[in-house]
Each structure stands twice: as structure tokens, then as C-alpha cells.
N, CA, C and O atoms as a GROMACS GRO file, in nm:
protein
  216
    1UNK      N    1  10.985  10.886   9.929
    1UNK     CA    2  10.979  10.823   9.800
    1UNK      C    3  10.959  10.673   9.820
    1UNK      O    4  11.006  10.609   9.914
    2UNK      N    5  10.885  10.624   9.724
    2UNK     CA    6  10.861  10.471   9.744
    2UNK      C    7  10.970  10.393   9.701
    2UNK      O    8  11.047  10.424   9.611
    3UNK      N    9  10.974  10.284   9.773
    3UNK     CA   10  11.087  10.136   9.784
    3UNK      C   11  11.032  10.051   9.655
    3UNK      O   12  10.925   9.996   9.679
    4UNK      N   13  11.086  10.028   9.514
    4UNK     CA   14  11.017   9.927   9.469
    4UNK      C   15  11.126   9.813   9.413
    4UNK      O   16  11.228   9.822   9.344
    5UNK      N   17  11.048   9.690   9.483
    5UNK     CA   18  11.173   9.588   9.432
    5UNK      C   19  11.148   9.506   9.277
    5UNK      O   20  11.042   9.496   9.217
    6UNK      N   21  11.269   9.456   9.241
    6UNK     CA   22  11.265   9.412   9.084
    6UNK      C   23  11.366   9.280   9.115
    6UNK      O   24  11.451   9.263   9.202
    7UNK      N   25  11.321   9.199   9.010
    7UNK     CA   26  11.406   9.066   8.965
    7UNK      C   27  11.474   9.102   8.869
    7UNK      O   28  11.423   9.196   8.807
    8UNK      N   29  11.571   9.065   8.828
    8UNK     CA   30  11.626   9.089   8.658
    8UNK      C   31  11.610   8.978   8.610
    8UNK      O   32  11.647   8.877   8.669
    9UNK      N   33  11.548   8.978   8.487
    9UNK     CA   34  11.494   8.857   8.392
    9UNK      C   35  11.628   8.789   8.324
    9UNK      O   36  11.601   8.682   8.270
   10UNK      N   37  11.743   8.823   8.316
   10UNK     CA   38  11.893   8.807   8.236
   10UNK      C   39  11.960   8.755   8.367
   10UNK      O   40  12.019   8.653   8.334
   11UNK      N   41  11.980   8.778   8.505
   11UNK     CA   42  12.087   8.736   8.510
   11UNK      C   43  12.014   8.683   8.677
   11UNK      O   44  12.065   8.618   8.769
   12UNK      N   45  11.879   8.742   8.662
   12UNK     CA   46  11.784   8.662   8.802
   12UNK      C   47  11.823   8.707   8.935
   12UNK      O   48  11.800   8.643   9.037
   13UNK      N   49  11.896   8.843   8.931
   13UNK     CA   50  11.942   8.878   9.082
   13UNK      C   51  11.832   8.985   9.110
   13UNK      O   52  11.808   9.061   9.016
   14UNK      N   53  11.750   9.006   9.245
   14UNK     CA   54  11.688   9.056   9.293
   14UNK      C   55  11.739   9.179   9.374
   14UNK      O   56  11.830   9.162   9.455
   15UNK      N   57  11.680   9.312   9.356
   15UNK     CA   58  11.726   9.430   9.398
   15UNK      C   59  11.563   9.526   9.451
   15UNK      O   60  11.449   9.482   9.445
   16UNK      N   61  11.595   9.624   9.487
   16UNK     CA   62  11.516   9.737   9.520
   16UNK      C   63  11.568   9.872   9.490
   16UNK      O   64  11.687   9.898   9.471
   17UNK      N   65  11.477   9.949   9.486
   17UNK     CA   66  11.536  10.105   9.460
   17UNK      C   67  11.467  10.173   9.474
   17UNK      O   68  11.350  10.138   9.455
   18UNK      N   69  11.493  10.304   9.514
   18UNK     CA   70  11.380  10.438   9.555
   18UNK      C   71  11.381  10.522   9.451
   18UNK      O   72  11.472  10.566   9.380
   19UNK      N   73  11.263  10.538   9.454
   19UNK     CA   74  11.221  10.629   9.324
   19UNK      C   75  11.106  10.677   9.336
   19UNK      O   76  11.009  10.652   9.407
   20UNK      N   77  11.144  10.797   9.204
   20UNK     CA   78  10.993  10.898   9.285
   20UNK      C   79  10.900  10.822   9.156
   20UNK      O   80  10.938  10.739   9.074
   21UNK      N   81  10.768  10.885   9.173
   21UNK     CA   82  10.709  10.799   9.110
   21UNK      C   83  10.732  10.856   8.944
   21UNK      O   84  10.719  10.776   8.852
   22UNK      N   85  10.758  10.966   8.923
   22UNK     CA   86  10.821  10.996   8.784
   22UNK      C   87  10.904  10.914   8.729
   22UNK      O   88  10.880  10.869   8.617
   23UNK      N   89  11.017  10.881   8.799
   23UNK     CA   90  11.093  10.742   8.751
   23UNK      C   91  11.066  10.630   8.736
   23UNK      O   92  11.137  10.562   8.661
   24UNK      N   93  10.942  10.567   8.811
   24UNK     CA   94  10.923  10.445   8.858
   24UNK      C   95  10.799  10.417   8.694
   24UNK      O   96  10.787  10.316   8.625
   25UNK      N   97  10.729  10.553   8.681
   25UNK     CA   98  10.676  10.548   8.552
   25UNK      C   99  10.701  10.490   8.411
   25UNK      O  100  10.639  10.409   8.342
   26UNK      N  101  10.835  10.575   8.389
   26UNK     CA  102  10.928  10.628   8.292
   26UNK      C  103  10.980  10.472   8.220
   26UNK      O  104  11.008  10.452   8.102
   27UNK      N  105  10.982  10.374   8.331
   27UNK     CA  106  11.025  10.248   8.316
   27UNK      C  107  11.168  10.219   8.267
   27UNK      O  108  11.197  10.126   8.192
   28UNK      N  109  11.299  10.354   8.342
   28UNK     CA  110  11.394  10.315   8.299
   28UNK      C  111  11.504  10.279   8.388
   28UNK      O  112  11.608  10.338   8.418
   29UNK      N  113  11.422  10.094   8.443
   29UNK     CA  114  11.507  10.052   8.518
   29UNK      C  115  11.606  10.003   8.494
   29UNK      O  116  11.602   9.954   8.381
   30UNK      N  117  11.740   9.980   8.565
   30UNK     CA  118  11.849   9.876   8.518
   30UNK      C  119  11.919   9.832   8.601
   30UNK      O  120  11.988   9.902   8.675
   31UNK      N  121  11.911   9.679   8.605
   31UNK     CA  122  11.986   9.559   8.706
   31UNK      C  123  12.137   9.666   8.708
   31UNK      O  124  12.204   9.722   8.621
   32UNK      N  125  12.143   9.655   8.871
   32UNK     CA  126  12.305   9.703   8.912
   32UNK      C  127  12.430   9.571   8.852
   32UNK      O  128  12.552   9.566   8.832
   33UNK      N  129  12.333   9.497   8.842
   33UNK     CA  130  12.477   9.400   8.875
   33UNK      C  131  12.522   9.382   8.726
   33UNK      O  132  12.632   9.410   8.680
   34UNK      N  133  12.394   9.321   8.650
   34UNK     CA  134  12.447   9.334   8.455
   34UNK      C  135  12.438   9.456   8.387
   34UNK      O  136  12.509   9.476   8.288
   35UNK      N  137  12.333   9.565   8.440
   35UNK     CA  138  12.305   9.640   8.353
   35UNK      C  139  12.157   9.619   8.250
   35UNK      O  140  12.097   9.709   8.190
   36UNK      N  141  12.128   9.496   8.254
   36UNK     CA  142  12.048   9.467   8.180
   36UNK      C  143  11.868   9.563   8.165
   36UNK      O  144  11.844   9.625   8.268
   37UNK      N  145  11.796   9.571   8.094
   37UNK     CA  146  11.636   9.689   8.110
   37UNK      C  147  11.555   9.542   8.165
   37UNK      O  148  11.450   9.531   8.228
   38UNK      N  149  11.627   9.460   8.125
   38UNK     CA  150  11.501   9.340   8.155
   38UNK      C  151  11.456   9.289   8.296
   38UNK      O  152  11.467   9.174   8.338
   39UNK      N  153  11.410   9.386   8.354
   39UNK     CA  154  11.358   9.357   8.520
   39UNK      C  155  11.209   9.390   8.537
   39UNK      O  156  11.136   9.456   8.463
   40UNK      N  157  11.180   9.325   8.657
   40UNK     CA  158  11.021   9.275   8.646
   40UNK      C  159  10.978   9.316   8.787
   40UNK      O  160  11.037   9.259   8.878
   41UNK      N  161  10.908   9.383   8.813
   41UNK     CA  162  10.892   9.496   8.952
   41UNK      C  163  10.832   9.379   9.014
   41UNK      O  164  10.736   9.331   8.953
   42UNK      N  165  10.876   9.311   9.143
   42UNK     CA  166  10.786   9.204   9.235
   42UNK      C  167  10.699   9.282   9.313
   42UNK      O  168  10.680   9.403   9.316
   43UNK      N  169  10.643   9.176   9.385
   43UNK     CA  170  10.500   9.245   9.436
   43UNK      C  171  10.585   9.330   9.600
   43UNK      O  172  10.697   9.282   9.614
   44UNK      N  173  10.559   9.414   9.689
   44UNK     CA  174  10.669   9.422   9.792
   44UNK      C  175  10.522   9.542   9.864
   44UNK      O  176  10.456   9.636   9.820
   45UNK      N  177  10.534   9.446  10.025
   45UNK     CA  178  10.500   9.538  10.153
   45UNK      C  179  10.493   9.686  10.155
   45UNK      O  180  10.583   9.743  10.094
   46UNK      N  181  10.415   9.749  10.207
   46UNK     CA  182  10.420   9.886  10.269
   46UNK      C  183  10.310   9.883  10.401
   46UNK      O  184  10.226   9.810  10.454
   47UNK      N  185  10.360   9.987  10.411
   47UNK     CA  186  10.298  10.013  10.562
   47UNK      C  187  10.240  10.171  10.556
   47UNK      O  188  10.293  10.244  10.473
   48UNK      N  189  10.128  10.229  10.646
   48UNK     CA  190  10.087  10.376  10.646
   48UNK      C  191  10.080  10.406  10.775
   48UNK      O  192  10.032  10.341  10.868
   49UNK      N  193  10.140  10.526  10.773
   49UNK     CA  194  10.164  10.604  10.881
   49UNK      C  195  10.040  10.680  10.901
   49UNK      O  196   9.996  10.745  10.806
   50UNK      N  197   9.971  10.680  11.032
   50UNK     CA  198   9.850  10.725  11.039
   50UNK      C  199   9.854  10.858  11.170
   50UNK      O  200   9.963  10.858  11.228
   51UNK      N  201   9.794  10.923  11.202
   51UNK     CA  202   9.762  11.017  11.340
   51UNK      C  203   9.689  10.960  11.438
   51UNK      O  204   9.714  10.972  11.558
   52UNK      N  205   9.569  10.879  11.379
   52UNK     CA  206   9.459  10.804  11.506
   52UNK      C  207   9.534  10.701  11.534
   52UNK      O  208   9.593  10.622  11.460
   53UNK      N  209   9.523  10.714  11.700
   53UNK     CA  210   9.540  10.598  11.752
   53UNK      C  211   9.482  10.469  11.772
   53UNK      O  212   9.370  10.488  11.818
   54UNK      N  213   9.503  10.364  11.762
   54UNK     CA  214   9.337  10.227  11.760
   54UNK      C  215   9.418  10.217  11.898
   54UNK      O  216   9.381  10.138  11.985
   0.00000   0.00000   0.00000
């Protein structure tokens, strides 16, 4: 499942969370720390796992 990180717009603390992409859709995120819906998905790294070797 994908890693996606969020700011909270209310209280400005930065988090991440795994979610499948049904959830990540659904848009029903909420800051751990206030509770608040008002969070803003930042931009965040991935990497792919491949078979060929370079």
C-alpha cells in the first residue's frame, strides 16, 4: 500500500499514512494530533522495484 504524506492546514503538523488507494480517494483524512479534515497531501518520493538488472 502506498505511503502518502500530509500537512495539517489548522495546527501545521506534518504526518504520513498508508493507505490503499480506496482511502486515499475517499479523502477522509484526519490530522492525528487535532483531528482536524483540513490536511493537504505534500508532494513525497517513491521508488520501483524492478527484475532487470542495469
Amino acid at each position: 500500500m502506498p505511503n502518502y504524506e500530509y500537512t495539517c492546514g489548522e495546527c501545521g503538523k506534518s504526518f504520513s499514512q498508508i493507505l490503499t488507494l480506496k482511502e486515499h480517494e475517499s479523502g477522509e483524512v484526519v490530522c492525528p494530533a487535532c483531528k482536524s479534515k483540513n490536511v493537504e497531501q505534500k508532494p513525497a518520493g517513491f521508488y520501483a522495484v524492478t527484475s532487470k538488472k542495469s
